[in-house]
C-alpha positions in Angstrom: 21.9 -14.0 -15.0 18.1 -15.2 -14.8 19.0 -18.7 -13.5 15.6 -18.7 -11.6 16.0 -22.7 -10.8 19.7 -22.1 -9.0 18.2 -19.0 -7.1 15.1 -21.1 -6.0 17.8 -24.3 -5.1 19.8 -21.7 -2.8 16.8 -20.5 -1.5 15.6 -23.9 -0.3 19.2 -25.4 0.7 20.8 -22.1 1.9 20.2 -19.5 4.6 22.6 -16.5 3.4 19.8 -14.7 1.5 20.6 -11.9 -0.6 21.4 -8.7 -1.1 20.3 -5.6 -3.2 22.8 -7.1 -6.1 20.2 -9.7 -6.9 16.7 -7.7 -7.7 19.1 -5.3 -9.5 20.8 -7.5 -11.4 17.8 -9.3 -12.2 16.0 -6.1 -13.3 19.3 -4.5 -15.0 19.0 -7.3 -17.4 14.9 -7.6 -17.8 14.6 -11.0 -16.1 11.2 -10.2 -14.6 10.6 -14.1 -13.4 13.4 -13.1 -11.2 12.3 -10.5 -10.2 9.2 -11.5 -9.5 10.1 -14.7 -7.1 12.9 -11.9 -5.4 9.9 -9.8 -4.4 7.9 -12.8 -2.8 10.8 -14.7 -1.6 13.3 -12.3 0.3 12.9 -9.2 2.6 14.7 -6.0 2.0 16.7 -6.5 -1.1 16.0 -3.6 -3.3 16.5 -0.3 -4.0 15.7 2.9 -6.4 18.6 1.5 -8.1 16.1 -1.3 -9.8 14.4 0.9 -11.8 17.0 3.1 -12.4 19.2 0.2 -14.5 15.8 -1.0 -15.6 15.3 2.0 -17.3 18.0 2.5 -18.8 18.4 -0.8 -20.4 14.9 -0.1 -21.6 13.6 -3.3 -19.5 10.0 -1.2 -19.5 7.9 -4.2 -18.2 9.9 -4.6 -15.2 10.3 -0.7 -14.4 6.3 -0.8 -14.4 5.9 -4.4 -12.5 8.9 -2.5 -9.8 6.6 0.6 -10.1 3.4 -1.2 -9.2 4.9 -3.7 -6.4 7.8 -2.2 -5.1 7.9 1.1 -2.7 12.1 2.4 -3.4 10.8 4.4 -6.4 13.5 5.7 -8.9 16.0 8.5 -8.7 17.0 11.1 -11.6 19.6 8.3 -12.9 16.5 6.1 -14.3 15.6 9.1 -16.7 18.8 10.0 -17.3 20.4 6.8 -17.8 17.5 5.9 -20.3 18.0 9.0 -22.0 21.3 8.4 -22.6 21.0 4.7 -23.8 18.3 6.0 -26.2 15.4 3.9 -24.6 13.0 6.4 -25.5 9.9 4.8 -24.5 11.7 4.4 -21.0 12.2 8.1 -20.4 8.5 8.9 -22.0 6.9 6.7 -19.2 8.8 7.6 -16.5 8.3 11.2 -17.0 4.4 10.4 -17.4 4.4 8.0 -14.5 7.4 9.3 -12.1 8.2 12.9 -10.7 12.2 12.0 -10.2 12.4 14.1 -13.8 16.2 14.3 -15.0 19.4 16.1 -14.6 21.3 17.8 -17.5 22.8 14.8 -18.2 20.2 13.1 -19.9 20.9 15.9 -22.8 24.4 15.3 -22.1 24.4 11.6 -23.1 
């Protein structure tokens, strides 16, 4: 939920860590802050699946921070998904910045 200051309080008092829920959730709902410390802070929590919701809540600053820091890429569900919630400027950049492309869902949507 972009509580950065609980995040960074577990971090310092607790040794679970986290899993790929957190960067995705963080990135699903454009909370690049959180994104951000996530990246510098843990090891091994994310996946395509960041960029993916990214996209396709239209989040575009944290699909191109995740783009330019991040190795997992994106799959055909970031195009698609953006497509389908009509985040235009999501599916322009990544089909001028990714080579996933689309499936026929993205006209399905």
């Amino acid at each position: 939920n972009g509580h950065l200051n609980v995040v960074e309080w577990l971090h310092a008092n607790r040794s679970e860590g986290c899993t790929t829920l957190a960067i995705t959730g963080a990135a699903e709902n454009g909370h690049l802050p959180m994104v951000e410390w996530l990246q510098a802070n843990s090891t091994g929590c994310c996946t395509e699946e960041a960029i993916d919701e990214a996209a396709g809540n239209g989040h575009l600053s944290v699909v191109e921070w995740l783009h330019g820091n991040r190795t997992e890429g994106c799959s055909t569900h970031a195009m698609d998904l953006a497509a389908k919630n009509g985040q235009l400027c999501a599916v322009e950049w990544l089909h001028g910045n990714r080579t996933e492309g689309c499936t026929r869902r993205a006209m399905d949507g």
